[in-house]
KEFILUM-82202 format. One line per field, with one value per residue: residue number from 1; x, y, z of N, C-alpha, C in turn; residue in three letters; chain. Coordinates in nm, 3 decimals. Atoms other than C-alpha are relative to their C-alpha. Layout:
pos: (NUM / ...)
n_X: (X / ...)
n_Y: (Y / ...)
n_Z: (Z / ...)
ca_X: (X / ...)
ca_Y: (Y / ...)
ca_Z: (Z / ...)
c_X: (X / ...)
c_Y: (Y / ...)
c_Z: (Z / ...)
code: (ALA / ...)
unit: (A / ...)
***
This chain:
pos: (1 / 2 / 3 / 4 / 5 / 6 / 7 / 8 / 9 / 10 / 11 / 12 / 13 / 14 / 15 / 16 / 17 / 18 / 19 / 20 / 21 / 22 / 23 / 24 / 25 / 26 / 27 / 28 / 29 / 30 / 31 / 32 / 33 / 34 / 35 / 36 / 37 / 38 / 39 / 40 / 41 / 42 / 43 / 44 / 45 / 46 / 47 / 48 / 49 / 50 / 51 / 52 / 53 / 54 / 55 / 56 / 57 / 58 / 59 / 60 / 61 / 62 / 63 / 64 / 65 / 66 / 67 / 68 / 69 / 70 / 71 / 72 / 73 / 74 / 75 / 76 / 77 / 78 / 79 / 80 / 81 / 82 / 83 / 84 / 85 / 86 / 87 / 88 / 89 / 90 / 91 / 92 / 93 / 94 / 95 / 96 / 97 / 98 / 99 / 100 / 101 / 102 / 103 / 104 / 105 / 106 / 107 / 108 / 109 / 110 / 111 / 112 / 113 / 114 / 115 / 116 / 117 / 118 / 119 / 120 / 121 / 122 / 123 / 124 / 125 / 126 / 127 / 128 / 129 / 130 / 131 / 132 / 133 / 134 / 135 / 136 / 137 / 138 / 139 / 140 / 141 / 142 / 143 / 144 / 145 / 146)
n_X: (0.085 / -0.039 / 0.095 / -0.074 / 0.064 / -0.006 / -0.050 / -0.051 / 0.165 / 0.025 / -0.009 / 0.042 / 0.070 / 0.019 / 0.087 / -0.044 / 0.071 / -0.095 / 0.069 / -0.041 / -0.038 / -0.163 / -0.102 / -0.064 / -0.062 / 0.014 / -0.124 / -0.073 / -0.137 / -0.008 / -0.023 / -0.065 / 0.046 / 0.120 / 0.029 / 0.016 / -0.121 / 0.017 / 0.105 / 0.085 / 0.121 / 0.117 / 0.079 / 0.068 / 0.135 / 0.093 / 0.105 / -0.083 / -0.048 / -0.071 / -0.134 / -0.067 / -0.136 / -0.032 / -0.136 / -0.040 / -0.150 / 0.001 / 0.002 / -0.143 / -0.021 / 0.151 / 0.117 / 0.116 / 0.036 / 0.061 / 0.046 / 0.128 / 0.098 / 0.125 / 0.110 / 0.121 / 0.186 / -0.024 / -0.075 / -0.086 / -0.066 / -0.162 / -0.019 / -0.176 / -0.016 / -0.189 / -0.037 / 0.028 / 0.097 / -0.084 / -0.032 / -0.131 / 0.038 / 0.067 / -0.087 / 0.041 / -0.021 / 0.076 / 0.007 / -0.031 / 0.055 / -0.057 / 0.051 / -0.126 / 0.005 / -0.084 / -0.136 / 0.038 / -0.099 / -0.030 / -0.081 / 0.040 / 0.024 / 0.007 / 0.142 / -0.027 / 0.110 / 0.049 / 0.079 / 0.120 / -0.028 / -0.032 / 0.097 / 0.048 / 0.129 / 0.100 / 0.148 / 0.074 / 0.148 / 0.131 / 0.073 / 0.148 / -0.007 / -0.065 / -0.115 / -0.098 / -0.140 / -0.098 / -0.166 / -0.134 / -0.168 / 0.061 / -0.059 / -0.064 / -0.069 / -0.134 / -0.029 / -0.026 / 0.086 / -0.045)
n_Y: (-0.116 / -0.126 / -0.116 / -0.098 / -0.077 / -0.123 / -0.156 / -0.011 / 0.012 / 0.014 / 0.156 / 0.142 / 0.163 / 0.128 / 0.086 / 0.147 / 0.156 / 0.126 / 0.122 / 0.091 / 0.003 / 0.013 / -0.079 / -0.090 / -0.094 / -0.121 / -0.078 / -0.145 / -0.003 / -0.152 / -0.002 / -0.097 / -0.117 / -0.077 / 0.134 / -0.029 / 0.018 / 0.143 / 0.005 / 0.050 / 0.108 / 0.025 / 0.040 / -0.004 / 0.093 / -0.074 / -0.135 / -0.038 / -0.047 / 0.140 / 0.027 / 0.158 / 0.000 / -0.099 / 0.011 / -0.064 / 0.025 / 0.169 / 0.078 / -0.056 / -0.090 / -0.094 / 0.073 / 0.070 / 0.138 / 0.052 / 0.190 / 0.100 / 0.136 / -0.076 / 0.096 / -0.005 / -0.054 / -0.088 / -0.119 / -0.020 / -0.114 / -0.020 / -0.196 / -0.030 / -0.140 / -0.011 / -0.018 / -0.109 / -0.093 / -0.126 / 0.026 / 0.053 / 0.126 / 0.053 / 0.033 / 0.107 / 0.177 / 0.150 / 0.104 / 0.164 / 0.091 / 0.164 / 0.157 / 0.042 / 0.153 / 0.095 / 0.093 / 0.081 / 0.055 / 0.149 / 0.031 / 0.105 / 0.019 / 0.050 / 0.024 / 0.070 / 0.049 / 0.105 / 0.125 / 0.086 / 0.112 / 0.124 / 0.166 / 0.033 / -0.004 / -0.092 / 0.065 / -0.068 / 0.109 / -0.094 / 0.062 / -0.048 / 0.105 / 0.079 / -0.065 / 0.026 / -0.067 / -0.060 / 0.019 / -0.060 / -0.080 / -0.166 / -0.091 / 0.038 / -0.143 / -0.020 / -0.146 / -0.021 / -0.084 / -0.092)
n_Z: (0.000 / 0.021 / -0.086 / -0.017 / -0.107 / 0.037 / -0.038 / -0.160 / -0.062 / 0.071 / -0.029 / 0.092 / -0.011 / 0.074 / -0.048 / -0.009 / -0.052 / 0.032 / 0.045 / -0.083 / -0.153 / -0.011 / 0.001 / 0.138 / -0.002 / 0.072 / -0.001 / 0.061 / 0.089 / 0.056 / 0.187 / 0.049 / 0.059 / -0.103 / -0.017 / -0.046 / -0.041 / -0.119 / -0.023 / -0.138 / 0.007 / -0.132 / 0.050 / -0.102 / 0.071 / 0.119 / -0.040 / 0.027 / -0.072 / -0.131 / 0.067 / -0.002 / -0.025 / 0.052 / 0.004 / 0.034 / 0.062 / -0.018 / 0.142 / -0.001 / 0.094 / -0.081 / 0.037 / -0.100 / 0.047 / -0.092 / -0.020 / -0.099 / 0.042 / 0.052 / 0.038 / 0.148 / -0.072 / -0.079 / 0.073 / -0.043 / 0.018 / -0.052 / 0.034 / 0.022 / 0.020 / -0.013 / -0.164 / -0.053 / 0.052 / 0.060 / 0.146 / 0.056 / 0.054 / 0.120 / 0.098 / 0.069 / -0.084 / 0.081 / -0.091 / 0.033 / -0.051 / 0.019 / -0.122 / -0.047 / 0.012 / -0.149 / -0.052 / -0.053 / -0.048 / -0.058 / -0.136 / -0.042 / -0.113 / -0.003 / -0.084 / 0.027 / 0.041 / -0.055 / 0.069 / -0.065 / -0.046 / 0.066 / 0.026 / -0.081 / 0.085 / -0.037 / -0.007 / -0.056 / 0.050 / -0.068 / -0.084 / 0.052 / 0.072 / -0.046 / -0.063 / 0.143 / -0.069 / 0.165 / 0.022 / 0.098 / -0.052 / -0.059 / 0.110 / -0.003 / 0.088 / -0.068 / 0.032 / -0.140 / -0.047 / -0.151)
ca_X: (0.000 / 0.127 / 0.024 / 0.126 / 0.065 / 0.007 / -0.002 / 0.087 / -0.189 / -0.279 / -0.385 / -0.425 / -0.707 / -0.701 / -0.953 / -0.838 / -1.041 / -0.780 / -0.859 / -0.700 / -0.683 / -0.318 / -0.046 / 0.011 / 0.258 / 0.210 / 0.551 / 0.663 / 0.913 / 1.020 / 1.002 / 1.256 / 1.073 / 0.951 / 1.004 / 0.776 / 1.062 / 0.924 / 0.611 / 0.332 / 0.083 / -0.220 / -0.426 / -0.772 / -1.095 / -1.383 / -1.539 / -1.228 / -1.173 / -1.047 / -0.678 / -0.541 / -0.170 / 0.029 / 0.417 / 0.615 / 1.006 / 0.951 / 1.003 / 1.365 / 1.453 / 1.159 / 0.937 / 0.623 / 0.582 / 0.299 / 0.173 / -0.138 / -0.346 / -0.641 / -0.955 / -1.107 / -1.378 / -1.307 / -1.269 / -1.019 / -0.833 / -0.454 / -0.431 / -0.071 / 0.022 / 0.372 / 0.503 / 0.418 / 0.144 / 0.420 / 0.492 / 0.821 / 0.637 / 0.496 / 0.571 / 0.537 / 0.547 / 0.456 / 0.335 / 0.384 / 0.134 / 0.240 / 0.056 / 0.357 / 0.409 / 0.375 / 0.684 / 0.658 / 0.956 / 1.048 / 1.243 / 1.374 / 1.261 / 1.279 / 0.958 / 0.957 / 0.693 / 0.428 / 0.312 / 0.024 / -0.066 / 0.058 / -0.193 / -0.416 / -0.802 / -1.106 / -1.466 / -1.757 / -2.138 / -2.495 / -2.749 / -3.088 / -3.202 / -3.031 / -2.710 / -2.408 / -2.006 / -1.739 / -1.370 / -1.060 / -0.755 / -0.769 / -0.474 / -0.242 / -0.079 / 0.281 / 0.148 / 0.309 / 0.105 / 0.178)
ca_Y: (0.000 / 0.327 / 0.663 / 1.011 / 1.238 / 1.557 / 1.832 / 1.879 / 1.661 / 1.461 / 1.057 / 0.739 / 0.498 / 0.155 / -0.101 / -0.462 / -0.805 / -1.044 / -1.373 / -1.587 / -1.622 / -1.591 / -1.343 / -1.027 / -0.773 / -0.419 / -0.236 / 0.112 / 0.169 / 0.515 / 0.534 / 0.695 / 1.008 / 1.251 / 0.985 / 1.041 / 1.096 / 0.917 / 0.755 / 0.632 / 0.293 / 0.219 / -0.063 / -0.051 / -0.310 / -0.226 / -0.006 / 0.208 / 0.350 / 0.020 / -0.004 / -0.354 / -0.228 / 0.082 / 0.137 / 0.388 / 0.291 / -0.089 / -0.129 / 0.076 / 0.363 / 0.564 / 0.367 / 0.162 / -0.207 / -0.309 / -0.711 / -0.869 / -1.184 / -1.099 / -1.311 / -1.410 / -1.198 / -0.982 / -0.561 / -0.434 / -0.029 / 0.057 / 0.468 / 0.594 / 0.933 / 1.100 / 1.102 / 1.440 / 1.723 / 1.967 / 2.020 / 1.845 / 1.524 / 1.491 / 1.290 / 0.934 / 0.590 / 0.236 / -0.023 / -0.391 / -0.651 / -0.985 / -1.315 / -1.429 / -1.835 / -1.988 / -2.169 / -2.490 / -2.651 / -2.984 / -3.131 / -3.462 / -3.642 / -3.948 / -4.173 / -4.536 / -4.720 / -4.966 / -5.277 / -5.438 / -5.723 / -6.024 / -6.308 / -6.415 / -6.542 / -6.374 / -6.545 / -6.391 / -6.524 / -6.390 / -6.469 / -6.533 / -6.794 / -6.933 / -6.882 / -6.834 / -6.784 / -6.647 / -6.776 / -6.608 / -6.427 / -6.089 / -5.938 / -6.034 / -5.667 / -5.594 / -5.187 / -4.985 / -4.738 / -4.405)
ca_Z: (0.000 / -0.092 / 0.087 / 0.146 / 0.460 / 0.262 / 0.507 / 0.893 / 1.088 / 0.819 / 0.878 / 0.620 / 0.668 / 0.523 / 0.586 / 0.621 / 0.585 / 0.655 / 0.398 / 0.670 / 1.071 / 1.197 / 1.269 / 1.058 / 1.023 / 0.897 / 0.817 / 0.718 / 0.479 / 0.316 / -0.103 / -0.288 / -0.398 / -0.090 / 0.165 / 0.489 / 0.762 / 1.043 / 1.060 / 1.351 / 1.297 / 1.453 / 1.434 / 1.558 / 1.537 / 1.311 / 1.534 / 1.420 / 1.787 / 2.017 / 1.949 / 1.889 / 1.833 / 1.769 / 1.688 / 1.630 / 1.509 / 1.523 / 1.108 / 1.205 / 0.996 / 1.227 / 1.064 / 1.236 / 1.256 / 1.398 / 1.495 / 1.593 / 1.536 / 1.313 / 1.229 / 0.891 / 0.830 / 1.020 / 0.968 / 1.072 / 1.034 / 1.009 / 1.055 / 0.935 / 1.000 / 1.061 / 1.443 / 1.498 / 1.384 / 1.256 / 0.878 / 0.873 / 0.894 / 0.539 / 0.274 / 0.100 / 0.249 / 0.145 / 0.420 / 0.349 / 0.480 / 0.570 / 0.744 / 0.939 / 0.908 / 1.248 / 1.380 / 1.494 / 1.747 / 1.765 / 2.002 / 2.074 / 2.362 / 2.523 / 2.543 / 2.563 / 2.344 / 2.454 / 2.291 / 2.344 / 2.527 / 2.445 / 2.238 / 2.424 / 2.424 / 2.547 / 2.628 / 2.681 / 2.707 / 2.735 / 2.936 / 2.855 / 2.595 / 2.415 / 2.567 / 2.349 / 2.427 / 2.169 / 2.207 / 2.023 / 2.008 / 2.217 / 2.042 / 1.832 / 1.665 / 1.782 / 1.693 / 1.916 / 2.148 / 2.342)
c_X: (0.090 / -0.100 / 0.093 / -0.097 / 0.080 / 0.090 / -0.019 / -0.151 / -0.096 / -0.017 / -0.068 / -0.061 / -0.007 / -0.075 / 0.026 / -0.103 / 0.118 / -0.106 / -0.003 / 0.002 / 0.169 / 0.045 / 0.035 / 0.074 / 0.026 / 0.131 / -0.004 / 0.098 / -0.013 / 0.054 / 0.109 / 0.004 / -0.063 / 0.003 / -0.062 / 0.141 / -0.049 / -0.192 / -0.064 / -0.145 / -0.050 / -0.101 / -0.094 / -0.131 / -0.065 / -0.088 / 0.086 / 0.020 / 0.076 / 0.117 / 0.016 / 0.119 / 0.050 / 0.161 / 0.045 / 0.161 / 0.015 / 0.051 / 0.184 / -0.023 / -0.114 / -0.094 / -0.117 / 0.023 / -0.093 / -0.064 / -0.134 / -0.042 / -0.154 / -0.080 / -0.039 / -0.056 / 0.047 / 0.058 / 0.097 / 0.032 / 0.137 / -0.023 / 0.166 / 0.001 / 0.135 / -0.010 / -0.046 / -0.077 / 0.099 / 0.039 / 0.115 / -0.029 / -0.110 / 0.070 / -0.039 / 0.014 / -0.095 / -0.001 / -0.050 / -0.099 / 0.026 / -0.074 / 0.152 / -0.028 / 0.011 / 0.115 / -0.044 / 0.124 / -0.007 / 0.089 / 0.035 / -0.010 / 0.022 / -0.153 / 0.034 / -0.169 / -0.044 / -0.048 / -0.095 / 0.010 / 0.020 / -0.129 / -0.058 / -0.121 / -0.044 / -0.118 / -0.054 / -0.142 / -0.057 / -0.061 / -0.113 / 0.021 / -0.005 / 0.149 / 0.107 / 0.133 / 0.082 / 0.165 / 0.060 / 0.087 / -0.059 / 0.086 / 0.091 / 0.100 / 0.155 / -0.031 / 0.044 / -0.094 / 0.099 / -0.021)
c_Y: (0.123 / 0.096 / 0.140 / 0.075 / 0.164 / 0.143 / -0.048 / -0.090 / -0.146 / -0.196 / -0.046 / -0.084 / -0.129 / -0.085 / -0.108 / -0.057 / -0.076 / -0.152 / -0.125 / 0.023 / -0.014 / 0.155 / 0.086 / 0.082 / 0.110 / 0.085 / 0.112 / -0.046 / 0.168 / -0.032 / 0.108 / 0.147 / 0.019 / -0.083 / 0.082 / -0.040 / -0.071 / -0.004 / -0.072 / -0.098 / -0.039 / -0.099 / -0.022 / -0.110 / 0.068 / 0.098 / 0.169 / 0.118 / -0.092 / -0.010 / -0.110 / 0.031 / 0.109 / 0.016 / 0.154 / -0.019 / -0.164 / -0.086 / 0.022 / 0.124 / 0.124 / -0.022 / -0.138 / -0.128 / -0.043 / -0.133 / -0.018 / -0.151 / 0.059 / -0.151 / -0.001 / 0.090 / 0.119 / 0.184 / 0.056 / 0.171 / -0.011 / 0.148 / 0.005 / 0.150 / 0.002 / 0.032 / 0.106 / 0.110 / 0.084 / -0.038 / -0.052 / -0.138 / -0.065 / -0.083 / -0.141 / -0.090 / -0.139 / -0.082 / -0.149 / -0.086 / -0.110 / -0.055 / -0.073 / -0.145 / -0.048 / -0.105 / -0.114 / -0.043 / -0.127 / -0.057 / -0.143 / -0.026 / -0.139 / -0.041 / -0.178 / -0.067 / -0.121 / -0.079 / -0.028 / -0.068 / -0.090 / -0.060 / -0.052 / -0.064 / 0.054 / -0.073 / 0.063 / -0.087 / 0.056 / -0.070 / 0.010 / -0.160 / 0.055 / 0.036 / -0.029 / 0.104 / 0.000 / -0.058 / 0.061 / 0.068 / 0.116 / 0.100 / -0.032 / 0.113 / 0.025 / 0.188 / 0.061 / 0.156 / 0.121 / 0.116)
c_Z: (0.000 / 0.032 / -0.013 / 0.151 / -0.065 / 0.063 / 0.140 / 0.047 / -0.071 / 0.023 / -0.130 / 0.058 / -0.096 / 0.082 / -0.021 / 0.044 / -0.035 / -0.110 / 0.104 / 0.116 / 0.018 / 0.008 / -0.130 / 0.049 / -0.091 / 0.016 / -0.091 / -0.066 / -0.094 / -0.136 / 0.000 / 0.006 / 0.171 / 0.126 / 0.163 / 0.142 / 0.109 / 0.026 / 0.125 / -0.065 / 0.058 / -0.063 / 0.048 / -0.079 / -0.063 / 0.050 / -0.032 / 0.124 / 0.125 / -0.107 / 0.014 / 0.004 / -0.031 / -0.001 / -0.085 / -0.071 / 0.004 / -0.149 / 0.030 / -0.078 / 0.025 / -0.071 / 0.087 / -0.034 / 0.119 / -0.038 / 0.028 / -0.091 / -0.030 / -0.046 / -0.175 / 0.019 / 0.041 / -0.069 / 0.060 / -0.032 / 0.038 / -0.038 / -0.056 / -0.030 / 0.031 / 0.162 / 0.051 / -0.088 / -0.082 / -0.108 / -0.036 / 0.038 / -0.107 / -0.064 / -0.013 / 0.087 / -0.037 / 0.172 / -0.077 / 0.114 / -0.008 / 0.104 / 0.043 / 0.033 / 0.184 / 0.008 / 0.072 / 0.042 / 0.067 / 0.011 / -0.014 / 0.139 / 0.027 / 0.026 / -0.017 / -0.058 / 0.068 / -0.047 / 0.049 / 0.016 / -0.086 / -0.054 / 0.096 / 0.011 / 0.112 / -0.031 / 0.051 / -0.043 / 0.065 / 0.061 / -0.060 / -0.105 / -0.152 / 0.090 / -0.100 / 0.041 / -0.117 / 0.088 / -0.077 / 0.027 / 0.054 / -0.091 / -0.056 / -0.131 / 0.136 / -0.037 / 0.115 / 0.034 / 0.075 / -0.001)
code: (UNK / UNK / UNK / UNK / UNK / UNK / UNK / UNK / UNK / UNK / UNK / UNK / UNK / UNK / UNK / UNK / UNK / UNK / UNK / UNK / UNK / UNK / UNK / UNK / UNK / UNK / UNK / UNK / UNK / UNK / UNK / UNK / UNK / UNK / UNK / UNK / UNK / UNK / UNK / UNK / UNK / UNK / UNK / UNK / UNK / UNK / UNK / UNK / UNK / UNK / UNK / UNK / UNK / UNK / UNK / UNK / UNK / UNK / UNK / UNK / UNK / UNK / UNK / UNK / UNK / UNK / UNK / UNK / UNK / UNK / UNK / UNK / UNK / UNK / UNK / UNK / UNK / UNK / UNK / UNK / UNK / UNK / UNK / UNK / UNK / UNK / UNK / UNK / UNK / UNK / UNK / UNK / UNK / UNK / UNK / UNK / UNK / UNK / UNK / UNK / UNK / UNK / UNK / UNK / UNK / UNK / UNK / UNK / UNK / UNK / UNK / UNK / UNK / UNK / UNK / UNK / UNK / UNK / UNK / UNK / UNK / UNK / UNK / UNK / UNK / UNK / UNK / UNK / UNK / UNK / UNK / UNK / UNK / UNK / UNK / UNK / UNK / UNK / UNK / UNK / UNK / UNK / UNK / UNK / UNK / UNK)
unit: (A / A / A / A / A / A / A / A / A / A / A / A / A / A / A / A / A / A / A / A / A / A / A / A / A / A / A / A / A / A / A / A / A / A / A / A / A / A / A / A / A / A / A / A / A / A / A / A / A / A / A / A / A / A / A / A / A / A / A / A / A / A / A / A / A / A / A / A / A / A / A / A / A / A / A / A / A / A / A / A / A / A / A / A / A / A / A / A / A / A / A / A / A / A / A / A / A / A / A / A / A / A / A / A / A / A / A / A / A / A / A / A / A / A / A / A / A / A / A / A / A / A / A / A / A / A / A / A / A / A / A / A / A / A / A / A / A / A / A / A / A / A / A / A / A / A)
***
């Protein structure tokens, strides 16, 4: 997304529906041409006054990076203005949206596996008429459990 903060004072709304649930990250960055010298990001739910996150130098370069966990569906606002009301914070800026990949850590561990019981048989019988009893193996899988 590309923006500019014209004149002294001056805020960018964008309206975000994430496609996906998960972790995003909204970053500043300063364009070539005009570049705004330090900017301020705010991200607020859809009622567009409850803040969810706000950053001010977090991208580096006095640029914003702000995080959260956003819903499908869901609306969302990112404001972007320059750090301060006074006319020497105008000027261009691009913010980058990214779904950040969850990490997953795995470890080794010890565990020791469990077999099942040994072969065995198993009878059972109803009551009532006639009466009638089942014989056979109970188990005879070496899978292991745990």
């Amino acid at each position: 997304m590309n923006g500019a903060i014209e004149t002294a004072g001056d805020k960018d709304w964008f309206k975000i529906v994430p496609s996906a649930t998960g972790p995003y990250t909204f970053a500043a960055s300063k364009p070539a041409s005009n570049p705004l010298p330090d900017s301020y990001g705010t991200l607020y739910q859809a009622d567009g006054t409850t803040v969810i996150a706000s950053n001010d130098d977090g991208a580096g370069n006095l640029q914003f990076l702000v995080s959260a966990f956003l819903t499908a569906g869901q609306t969302y606002f990112l404001e972007v203005k320059g750090y301060s009301t006074t006319a020497t914070y105008v000027g261009n800026y691009t913010v980058t949206a990214t779904q950040v990949a969850p990490t997953l850590t795995v470890s080794s561990t010890s565990w020791a596996p469990v077999l099942r019981p040994p072969a065995g048989t198993a009878s059972a019988a109803t009551s009532g008429s006639p009466a009638t009893s089942v014989a056979g193996a109970a188990c005879q899988s070496s899978v292991l459990w745990w």
